[in-house]
C-alpha positions in Angstrom: -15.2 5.5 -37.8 -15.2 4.8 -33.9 -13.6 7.3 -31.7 -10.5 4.9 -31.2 -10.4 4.3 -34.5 -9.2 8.0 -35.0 -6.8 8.0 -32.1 -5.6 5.4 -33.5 -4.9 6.9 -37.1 -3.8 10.2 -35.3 -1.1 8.4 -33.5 0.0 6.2 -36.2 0.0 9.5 -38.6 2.6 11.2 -36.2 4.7 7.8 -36.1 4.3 8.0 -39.8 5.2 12.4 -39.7 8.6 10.8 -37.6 9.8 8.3 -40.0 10.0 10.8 -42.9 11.6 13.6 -40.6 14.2 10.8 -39.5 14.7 10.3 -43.2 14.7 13.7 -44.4 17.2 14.5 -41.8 19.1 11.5 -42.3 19.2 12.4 -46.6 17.6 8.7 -47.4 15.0 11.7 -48.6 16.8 14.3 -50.5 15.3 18.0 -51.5 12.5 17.8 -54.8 12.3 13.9 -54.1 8.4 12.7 -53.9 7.3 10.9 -51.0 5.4 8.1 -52.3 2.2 7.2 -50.2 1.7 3.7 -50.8 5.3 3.1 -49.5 4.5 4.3 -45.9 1.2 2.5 -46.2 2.2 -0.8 -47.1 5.1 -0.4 -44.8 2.9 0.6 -41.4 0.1 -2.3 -42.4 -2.4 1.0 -42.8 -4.5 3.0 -45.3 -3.6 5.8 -47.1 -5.5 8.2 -44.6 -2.9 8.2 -41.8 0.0 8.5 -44.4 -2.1 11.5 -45.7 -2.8 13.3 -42.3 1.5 12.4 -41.9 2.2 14.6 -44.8 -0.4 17.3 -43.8 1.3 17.7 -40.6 4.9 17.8 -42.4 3.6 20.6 -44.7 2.7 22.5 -42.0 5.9 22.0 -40.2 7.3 23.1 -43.4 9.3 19.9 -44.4 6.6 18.9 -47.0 5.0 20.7 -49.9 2.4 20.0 -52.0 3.5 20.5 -55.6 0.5 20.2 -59.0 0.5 17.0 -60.1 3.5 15.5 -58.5 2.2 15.3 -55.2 3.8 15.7 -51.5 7.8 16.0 -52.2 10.6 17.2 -49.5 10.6 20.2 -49.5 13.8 22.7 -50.6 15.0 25.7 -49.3 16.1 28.6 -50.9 19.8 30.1 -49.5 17.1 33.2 -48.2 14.7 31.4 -47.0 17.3 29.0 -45.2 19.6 32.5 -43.8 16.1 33.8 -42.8 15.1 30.6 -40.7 18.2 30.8 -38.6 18.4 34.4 -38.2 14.9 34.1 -36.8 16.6 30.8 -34.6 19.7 33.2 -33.2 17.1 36.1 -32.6 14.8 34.1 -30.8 17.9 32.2 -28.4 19.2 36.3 -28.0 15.7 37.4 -26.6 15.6 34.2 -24.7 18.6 35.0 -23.0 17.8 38.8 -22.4 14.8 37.1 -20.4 17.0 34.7 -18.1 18.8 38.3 -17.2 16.0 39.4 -15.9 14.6 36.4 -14.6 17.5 34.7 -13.5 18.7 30.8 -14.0 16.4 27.9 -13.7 18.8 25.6 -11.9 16.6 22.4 -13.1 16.9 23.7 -16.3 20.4 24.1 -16.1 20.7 20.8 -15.2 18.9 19.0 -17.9 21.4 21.4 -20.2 24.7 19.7 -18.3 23.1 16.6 -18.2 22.6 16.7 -22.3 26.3 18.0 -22.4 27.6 14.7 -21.4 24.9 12.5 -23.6 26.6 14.9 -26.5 30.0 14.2 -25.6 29.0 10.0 -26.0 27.3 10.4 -29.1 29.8 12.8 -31.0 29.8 10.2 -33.7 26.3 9.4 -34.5 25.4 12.8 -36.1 21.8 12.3 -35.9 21.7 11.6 -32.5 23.9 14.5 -32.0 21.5 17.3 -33.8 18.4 15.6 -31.7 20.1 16.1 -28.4 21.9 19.9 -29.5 18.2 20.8 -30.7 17.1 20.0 -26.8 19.7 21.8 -25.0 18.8 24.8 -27.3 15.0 24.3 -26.2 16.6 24.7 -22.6 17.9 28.0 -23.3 14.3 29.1 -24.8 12.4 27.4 -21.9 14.7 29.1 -19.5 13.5 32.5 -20.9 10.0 31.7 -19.5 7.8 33.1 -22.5 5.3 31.3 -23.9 5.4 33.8 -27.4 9.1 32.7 -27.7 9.0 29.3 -27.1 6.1 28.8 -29.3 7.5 30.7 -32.7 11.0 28.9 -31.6 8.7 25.3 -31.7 7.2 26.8 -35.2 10.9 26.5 -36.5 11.8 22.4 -35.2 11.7 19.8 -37.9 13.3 22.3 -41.0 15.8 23.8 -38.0 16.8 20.3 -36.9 17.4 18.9 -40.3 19.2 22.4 -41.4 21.4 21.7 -38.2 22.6 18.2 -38.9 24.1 19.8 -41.8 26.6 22.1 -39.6 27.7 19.2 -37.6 29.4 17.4 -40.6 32.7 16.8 -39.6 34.4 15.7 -36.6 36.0 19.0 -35.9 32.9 21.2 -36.3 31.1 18.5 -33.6 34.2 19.0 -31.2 33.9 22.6 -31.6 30.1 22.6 -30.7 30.6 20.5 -27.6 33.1 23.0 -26.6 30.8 25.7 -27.4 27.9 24.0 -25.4 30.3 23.8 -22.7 31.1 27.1 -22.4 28.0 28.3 -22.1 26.7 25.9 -19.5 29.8 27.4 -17.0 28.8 31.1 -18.2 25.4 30.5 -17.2 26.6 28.3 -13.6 28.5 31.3 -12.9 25.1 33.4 -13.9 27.5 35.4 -16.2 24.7 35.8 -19.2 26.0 38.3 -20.8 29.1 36.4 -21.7 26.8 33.1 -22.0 24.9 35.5 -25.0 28.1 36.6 -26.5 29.1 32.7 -26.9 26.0 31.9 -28.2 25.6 34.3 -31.0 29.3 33.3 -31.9 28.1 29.7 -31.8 25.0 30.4 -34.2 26.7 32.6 -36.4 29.5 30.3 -37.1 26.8 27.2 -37.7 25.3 29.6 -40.2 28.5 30.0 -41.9 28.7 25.9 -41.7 25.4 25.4 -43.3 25.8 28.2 -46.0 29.1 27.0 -47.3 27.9 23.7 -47.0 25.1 24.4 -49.4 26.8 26.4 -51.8 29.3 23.5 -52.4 26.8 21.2 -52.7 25.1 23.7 -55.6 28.4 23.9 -57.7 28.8 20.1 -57.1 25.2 19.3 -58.6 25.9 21.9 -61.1 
């Protein structure tokens, strides 16, 4: 294989590796379902390699597991394994926040996070758009803390955090209450009150815990 040939495959496995997030996230792929590798193969005009190397990176990411004899299936989260993920999220944004007290605001930074207020305000109805552009002002608040340990176990957490979040945004009132939120925070930190930006925050994360959780739950009994 030529040396393009495998840039090639790597970039058409991560185009492959974003389809399936989109449709994980989206529920076209629900929890325990296979992921069939001839589908994404037939459907990109490629082998099965790139399709493969897709699934290796989603099993990585932790959106994908391998299971005997059934192959790559979307992976399901236990209710502790999904409270652990975002108590890692909300201790990870808290430290990040300790560290723009120290370090003080980036005003670029700040902007981008204003500037993705008012895309989130236009896209309150398209829910997927909506958890793409709330996971990227979040990655503000990490950048902002200027530590590379932080920011990288807070990357670690993306794809399973971004199709957990989608789930807390169900709803128009629980969107219109995260816009406010987001809003809120952006003046605490123009007015470089971080300390009342942090207290917003963890009310924010708590409460999308509390979203998710319930969500879940009903959706147990309901299958049940």
């Amino acid at each position: 294989m030529s040396k393009n040939q495998i840039i090639d495959n790597n970039s058409l496995s991560h185009i492959i590796a974003e389809k399936i997030t989109e449709q994980i996230i989206t529920g076209t792929l629900q929890p325990g379902e296979k992921i069939v590798e001839t589908v994404y193969a037939e459907e990109f005009g490629t082998s099965r390699a790139p399709v493969r190397e897709a699934l290796y990176l989603l099993t990585i990411e932790g959106l994908v597991e391998r299971i005997p004899r059934k192959g790559a299936v979307v992976k399901g989260y236990s209710e502790a394994e999904i409270r652990n993920l975002l108590e890692i999220r909300m201790l990870l944004e808290s430290l990040a926040m300790k560290r723009i007290a120290e370090n003080g605001v980036e005003t670029e930074l700040l902007q981008v996070m204003i500037d993705l207020l008012q895309e989130m305000k236009r896209n309150k109805e398209d829910i997927e758009a909506y958890a793409l552009l709330n996971q990227k002002f979040h990655n503000c608040i990490i950048s902002m803390g200027e530590s590379e340990i932080i920011k990288n176990m807070y990357a670690r957490l993306g794809r399973p955090l971004l199709s957990l979040q989608r789930i807390s945004f169900l709803g128009e009132r629980n969107i219109d209450k995260s816009v406010q939120e987001h809003q809120e925070i952006v003046k605490k930190l123009e007015e470089n009150e971080i300390a009342a930006a942090t207290e917003i925050l963890v009310r924010h994360n708590e409460e999308s815990m509390k979203r998710i959780e319930v969500h879940l739950k009903d959706n147990l009994v309901t299958s049940g």
